[in-house]
N, C-alpha and C positions, 0 to 999 in steps of 0.2 A: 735297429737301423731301418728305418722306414724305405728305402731305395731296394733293399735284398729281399725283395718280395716275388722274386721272378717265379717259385713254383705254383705262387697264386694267379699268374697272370701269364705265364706260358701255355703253351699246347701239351698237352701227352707229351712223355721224350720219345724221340726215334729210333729204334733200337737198332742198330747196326753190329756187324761181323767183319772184322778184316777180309776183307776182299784177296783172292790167290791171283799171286802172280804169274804170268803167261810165259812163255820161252821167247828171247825175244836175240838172242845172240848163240850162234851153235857153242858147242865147250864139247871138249874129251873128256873130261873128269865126271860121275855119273852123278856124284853129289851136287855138283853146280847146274844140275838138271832144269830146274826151277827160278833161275837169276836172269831179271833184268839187268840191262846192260844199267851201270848208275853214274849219274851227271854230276859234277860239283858245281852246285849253282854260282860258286865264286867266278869260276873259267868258264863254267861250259863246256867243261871238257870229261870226258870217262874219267872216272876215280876206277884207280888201279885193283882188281881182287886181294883180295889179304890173303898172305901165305895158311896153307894148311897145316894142321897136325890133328895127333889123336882126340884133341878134346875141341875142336871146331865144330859145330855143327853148322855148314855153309849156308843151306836152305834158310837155315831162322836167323844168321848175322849177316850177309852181305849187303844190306845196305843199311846196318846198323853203323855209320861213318863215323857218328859224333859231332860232326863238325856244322854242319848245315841244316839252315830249315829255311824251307820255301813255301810258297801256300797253292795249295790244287786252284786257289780260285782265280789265279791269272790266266784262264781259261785263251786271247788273243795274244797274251805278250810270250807265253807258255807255248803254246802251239806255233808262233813265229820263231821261237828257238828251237823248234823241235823236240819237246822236252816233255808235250802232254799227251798223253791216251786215256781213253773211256777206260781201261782195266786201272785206273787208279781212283776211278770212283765208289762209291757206295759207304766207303766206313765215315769220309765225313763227306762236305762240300753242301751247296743251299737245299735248300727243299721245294721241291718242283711241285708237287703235289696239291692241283689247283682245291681239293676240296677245306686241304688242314690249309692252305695260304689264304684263302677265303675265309672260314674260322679264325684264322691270325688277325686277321683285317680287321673283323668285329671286332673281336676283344681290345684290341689295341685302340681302334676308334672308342670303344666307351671308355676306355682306362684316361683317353686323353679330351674327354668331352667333361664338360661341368653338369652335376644331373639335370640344372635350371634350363639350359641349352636341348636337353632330350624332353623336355618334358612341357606342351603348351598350357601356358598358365592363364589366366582369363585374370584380371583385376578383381579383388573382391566387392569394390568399394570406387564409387569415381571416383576421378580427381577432381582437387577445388581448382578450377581454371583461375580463377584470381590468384589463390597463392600461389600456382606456378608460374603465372603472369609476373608476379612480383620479384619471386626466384630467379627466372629466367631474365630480369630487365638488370639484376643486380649483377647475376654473370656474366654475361658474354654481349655482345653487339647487340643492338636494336635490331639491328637487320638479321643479325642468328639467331635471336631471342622471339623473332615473327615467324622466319620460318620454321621452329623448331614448334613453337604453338601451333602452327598447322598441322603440321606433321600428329602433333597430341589429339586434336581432334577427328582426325581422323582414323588416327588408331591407337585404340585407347592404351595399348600396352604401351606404348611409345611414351602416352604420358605415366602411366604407372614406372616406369623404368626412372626418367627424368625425376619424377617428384621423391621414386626413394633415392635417388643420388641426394638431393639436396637434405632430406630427412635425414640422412645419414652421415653427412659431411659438416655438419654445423659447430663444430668442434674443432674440424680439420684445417688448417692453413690456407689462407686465399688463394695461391699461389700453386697448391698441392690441388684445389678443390676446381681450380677453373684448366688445370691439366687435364683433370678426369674427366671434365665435361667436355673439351673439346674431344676425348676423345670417343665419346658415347655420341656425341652431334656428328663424327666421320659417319656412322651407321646405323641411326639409335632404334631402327627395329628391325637387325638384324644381329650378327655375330656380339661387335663391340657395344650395343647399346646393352645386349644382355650378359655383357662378363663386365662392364666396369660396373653396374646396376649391381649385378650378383655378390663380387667383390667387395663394393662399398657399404653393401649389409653384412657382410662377414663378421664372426667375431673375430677371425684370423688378422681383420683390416684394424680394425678398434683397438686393438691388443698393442698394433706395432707405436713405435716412439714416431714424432713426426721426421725424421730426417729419413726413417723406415719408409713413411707412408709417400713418401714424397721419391722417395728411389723405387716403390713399386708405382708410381703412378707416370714415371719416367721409360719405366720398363715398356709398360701398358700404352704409350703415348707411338711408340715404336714398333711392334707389334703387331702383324698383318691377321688376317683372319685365323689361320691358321697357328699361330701363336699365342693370338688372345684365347682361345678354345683351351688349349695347354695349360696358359697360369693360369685361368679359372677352374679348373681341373688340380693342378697341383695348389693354389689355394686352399681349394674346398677337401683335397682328399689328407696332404701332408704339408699343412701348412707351417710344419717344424722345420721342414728342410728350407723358409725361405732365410731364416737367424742362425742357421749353422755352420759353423768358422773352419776355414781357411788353414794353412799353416801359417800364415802370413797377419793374422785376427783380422780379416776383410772375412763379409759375409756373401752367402749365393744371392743375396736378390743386390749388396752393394756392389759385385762382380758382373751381373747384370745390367743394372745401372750404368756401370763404365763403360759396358759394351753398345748398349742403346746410345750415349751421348759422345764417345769419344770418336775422333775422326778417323775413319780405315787406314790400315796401312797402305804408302802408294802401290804395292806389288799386288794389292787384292781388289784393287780400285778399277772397274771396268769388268771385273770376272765376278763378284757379286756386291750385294748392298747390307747393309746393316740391319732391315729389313729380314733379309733372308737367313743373313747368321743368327740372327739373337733367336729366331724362330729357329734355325737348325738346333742348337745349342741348348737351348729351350725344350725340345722335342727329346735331345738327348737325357735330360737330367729325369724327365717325367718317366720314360721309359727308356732303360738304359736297353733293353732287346733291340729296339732299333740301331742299334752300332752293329757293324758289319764293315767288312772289306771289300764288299761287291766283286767286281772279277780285278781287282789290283791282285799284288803277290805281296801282301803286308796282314797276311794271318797274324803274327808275331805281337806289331804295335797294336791289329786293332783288338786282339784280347787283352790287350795292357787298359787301353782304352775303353774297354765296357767296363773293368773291373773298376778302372779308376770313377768312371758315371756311378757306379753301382755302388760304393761304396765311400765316396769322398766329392758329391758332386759340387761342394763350394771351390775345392780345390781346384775340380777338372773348369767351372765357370773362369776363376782367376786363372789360371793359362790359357784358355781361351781368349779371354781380355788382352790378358800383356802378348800374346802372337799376332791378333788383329789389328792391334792400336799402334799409333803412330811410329813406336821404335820397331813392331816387330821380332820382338824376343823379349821373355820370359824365363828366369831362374825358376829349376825344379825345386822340390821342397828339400831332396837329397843331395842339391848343387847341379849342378850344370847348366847349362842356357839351351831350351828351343829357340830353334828361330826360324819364322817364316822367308819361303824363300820364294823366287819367281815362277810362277805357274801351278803354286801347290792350288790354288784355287779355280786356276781354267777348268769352264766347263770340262775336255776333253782330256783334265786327268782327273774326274770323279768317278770313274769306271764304275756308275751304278751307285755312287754313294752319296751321304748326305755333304755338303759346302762343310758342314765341321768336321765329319769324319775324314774327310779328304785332307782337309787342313792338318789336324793334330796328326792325322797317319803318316803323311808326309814329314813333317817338321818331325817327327820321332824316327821316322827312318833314315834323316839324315842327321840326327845326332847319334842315332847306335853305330851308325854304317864305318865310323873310322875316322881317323884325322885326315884320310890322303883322298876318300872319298864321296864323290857329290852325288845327291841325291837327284834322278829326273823325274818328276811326277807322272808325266804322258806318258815317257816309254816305260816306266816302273822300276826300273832301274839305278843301280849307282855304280857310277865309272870313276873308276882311278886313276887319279888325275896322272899320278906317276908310269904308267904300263898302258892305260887305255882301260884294261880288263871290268870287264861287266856283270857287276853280281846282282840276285834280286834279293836274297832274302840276309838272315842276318846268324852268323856262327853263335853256340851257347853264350861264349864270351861278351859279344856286343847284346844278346839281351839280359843276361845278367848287369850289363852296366846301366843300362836304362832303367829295368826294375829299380833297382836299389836307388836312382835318382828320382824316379817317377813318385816311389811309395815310402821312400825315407827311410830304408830299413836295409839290411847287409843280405847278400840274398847268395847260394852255394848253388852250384854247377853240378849235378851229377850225371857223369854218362854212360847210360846205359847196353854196352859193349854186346853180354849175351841177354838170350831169355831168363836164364839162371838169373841175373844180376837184378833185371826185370819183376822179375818176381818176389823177388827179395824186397823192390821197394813197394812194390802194393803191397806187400803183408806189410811193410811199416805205417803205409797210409791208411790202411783198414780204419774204417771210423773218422774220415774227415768227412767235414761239412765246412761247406763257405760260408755257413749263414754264421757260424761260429767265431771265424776268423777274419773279420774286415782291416782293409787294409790293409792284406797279407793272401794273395792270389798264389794259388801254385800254377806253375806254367809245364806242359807236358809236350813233348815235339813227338810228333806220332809218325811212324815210317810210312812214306805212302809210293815204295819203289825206287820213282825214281829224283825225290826229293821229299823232303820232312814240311810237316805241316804243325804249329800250335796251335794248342787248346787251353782252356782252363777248368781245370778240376771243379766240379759243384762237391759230390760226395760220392764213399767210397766206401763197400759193404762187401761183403764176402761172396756176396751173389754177383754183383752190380759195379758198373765204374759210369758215373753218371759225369758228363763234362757240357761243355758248352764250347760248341764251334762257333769261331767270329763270322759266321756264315748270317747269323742272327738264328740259331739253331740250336734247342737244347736236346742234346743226345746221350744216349748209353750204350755200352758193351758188355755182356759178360765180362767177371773178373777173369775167368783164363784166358781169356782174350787178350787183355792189359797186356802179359808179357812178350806177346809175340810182334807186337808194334810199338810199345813205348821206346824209344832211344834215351832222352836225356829228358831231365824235371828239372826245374826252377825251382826253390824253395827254400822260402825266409830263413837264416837262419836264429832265430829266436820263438819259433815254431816247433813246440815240441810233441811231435805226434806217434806214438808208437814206436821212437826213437830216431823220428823224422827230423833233421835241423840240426 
C-alpha cells in the first residue's frame, strides 16, 4: 500500500517514558501516596478510589477507570475545566522541538512538491512560435491566445510549458484539453503552468480512460497553489492511489472530482471554500502525518482518521465528499451516517487544525458521542441534551462503535484493569506491524492521570512499543513501560496476533 510509508518519510521516533505522578490530594493510606486526584471527563467530576485489598496495587491502578479517554492536547478547553497540568506531559503530546519541526517542514515540503517544480529547467530546443500561434488560436480566446504568446516570448519556459500541453493533449477530449489550459493560463510561469505542464506529460495522465482524465483535470481546475503542488507530487510519486476504490466502487480522483464540482454544504458556507477543502483533503491523502487534533480534545477520532488517510484514502475522499456536499451526511462503509453539523467548520473550532481535519473530527465525535448527545466544535465538548452534563472525550464503548463503522470490520474492547493484565496483552501483541495489517488499526488509550489519551499502535518488539500520537508524532516506549500506562486497546477482531482478536 503505497500511503503506509510513514517510516520512510517521518523523523527519528521520540522516545518517551511515562511521566510520574506528583501528589496532588493529602490521603491517610500510605499506598495512595502517589495518586492524582482523577476527573471523569463525562461529569467533571472526581471518580471515586476503588476499594482495597491484598492484591490491589494502588500506585499502578488508580486511574486505570476503564471507562474514559480524553486527549492532553485540549491544552485551553482542559485548563478552563481545570483538568490540565504540565506533570501530564512528556510521554505523548506535539513536539515543540524547533530544530526536528524544522526537519519535519523540509521533508514534508519535498514529499509534497513534484521534482519538476524543485528543479529549474531551461527548454532544450525553442518553441515554433507559429505552431503555438496556431495551438493557442484553436484553444482559448484571441484575446487569451495574445496574451498568453506574449507572455511565451518572453519567457521562454512559459512557452515550453504551453506547447507540451498541447504536444501531449492531442488525443485528449476538447473539453478535458481546454480545462487544463485554462488552467495552466491562471499562472503559466508559475506553480499551475508547471503542474498541469508536468501532469499532461505523465504516463500516469496517458494511461487514465478519458472520463479519468477529465475528473483529474476538474480536480486540477480547483485547486489553489498549494494543491496543485500536491497532485503533481502525488501524480508523479503514487500515481496508483488516484484508480483506487472506495467501498462504494467510486474512485480517489472520482471522489475528488465531486468535491471540486459539487456545491458546499450551506452549514460550511461562509467558514471555507471548496478551494481550501479539496486542497486540505488533498494534503491529507498525500501525507497522511499531517492529520492531527491540534489543541481540540479528539485524540480518539483523529487517530481513526490518519489511519483511515493512511490506509483507505479513496474511502476517507468519499466521506469527505458526501459531509461537504449538499446533504451533509455520508453512510460509513460499516453503516451509520456522518453528518456535518453547524460550526464544525468555523475558523474558531479548528483549534490548530487543517478545514478537513476539523471537519471529519467533528462529525465523528458526534456520531460516537451517543444518541442524547450533541456535539460543540468551539467549546470541544458534547452536552446532554437530557442532564446538560458535559463530556469531551469518548468511553471504549462509543469508539469501538465508530471503529467497526469507520473500517467495516467488528472490533473487541479490552480493558485493562491492572499492569498484570497490561502485560499480558503486549506479550500477545509482540510482533505487530501496521504496515502488515491495513485496514485494521489497533487503538491503545494510554493513562495520562488525570484523563486517557489514544494512540495507534505502528509496531511492537520485545524491546520497543513504537505508536503514533494524533499529535502528528511518531513515538516509542520501552516495552516495560507499555504495562504501567496502557488501560484499554481496540482491536479487530479478525486480527489474529499472538492470540490477539
Amino acid at each position: 500500500m503505497p500511503f503506509r510509508i510513514r517510516g520512510s518519510i517521518n523523523l527519528p521516533q521520540v522516545a518517551t517514558t511515562p511521566v510520574a505522578q506528583p501528589v496532588t490530594t493529602p490521603v491517610v493510606d500510605p499506598r495512595l501516596s502517589t495518586v492524582t486526584t482523577t476527573i471523569d471527563p463525562n461529569t467533571m467530576k472526581p471518580i471515586a478510589a476503588p476499594k482495597l485489598d491484598s492484591s490491589f496495587d494502588i500506585r499502578s491502578t488508580i486511574k486505570r477507570t476503564g471507562t474514559d479517554d480524553d486527549s492532553l492536547g485540549g491544552g485551553a478547553v482542559l485548563k478552563q475545566k481545570g483538568i490540565y497540568g504540565s506533570e501530564n506531559e512528556g510521554l505523548v503530546g506535539p513536539d515543540t522541538d524547533p530544530d526536528r519541526l524544522a526537519l519535519r517542514d523540509a521533508i514534508w515540503d519535498r514529499l509534497e512538491t513534484p521534482s519538476y517544480l524543485r528543479e529549474s529547467a531551461t527548454p532544450s530546443k525553442p518553441v515554433d512560435a507559429k505552431k503555438l500561434a496556431a495551438s493557442l488560436a484553436s484553444g482559448t480566446t484571441s484575446r487569451q491566445a495574445a496574451s498568453l504568446a506574449k507572455q511565451a516570448q518572453a519567457k521562454p519556459e512559459v512557452g515550453a510549458r504551453l506547447q507540451s500541453l498541447f504536444d501531449n493533449t492531442r488525443t485528449v477530449a476538447a473539453t478535458t484539453r481546454s480545462s487544463l489550459l485554462q488552467t495552466l493560463a491562471s499562472d503559466p510561469g508559475g506553480v499551475a503552468g508547471g503542474v498541469v505542464a508536468g501532469i499532461a506529460s505523465s504516463k500516469a495522465f496517458s494511461s487514465l480512460g478519458a472520463d479519468q482524465q477529465a475528473q483529474l483535470a476538474t480536480v486540477l481546475s480547483r485547486l489553489d497553489g498549494k494543491g496543485l503542488k500536491v497532485m503533481g507530487a502525488l501524480v508523479e510519486n503514487v500515481p496508483e492511489a488516484l484508480t483506487e476504490k472506495d467501498s462504494a466502487g467510486g474512485t480517489l480522483l472520482s471522489n475528488l472530482a465531486s468535491l471540486a464540482s459539487q456545491p458546499l454544504n450551506a452549514s460550511l458556507t461562509g467558514h471555507t471554500t471548496t478551494e481550501e477543502l479539496l486542497s486540505s483533503v488533498l494534503s491529507d491523502v498525500m501525507n497522511p502525518n499531517r492529520v492531527e487534533q491540534g489543541t481540540a480534545t479528539t485524540c480518539t477520532v483523529a487517530s481513526m482518521q490518519f489511519e483511515l488517510v493512511a490506509d483507505e484514502p479513496a474511502e476517507y475522499a468519499r466521506l469527505m465528499a458526501g459531509l461537504s456536499g449538499v446533504k451533509g451526511s455520508v453512510a460509513m462503509q460499516g453503516g451509520g451516517i456522518l453528518r456535518t453539523g453547524p460550526g464544525d467548520a468555523d475558523v474558531t473550532a479548528r483549534d490548530g487544525r487543517s478545514v478537513s481535519q476539523a471537519l471529519f473530527q467533528s462529525a465523528a465525535m458526534e456520531y460516537a458521542n451517543g444518541r442524547f448527545s450533541n456535539y460543540d466544535p468551539v467549546l470541544g465538548v458534547s452536552v446532554n441534551d437530557k442532564t446538560g452534563e458535559e463530556r469531551m472525550g469518548l468511553k471504549p464503548d462509543n469508539q469501538q462503535a465508530l471503529l467497526e463503522k469507520l473500517f467495516g470490520v467488528n472490533y473487541s474492547v479490552n480493558r485493562l484493569f491492572t499492569e498484570k493484565e497490561a502485560a499480558g496483552a503486549l506479550a500477545k501483541l509482540e510482533g505487530w506491524d501496521a504496515r502488515g495489517y491495513r485496514n485494521r488499526p489497533i487503538v491503545v488509550d494510554i493513562d495520562q492521570g488525570k484523563f486517557n489519551h489514544a494512540v495507534t499502535l505502528e509496531s511492537v518488539t520485545k524491546e520497543k512499543v513504537v505508536f503514533r500520537d494524533p499529535y502528528g508524532v511518531l513515538r516509542s516506549m520501552p516495552a516495560n513501560a507499555f504495562p504501567k500506562v496502557a488501560v484499554a486497546l481496540h482491536v479487530p477482531m479478525d486480527v489474529k496476533l499472538n492470540g490477539v482478536g
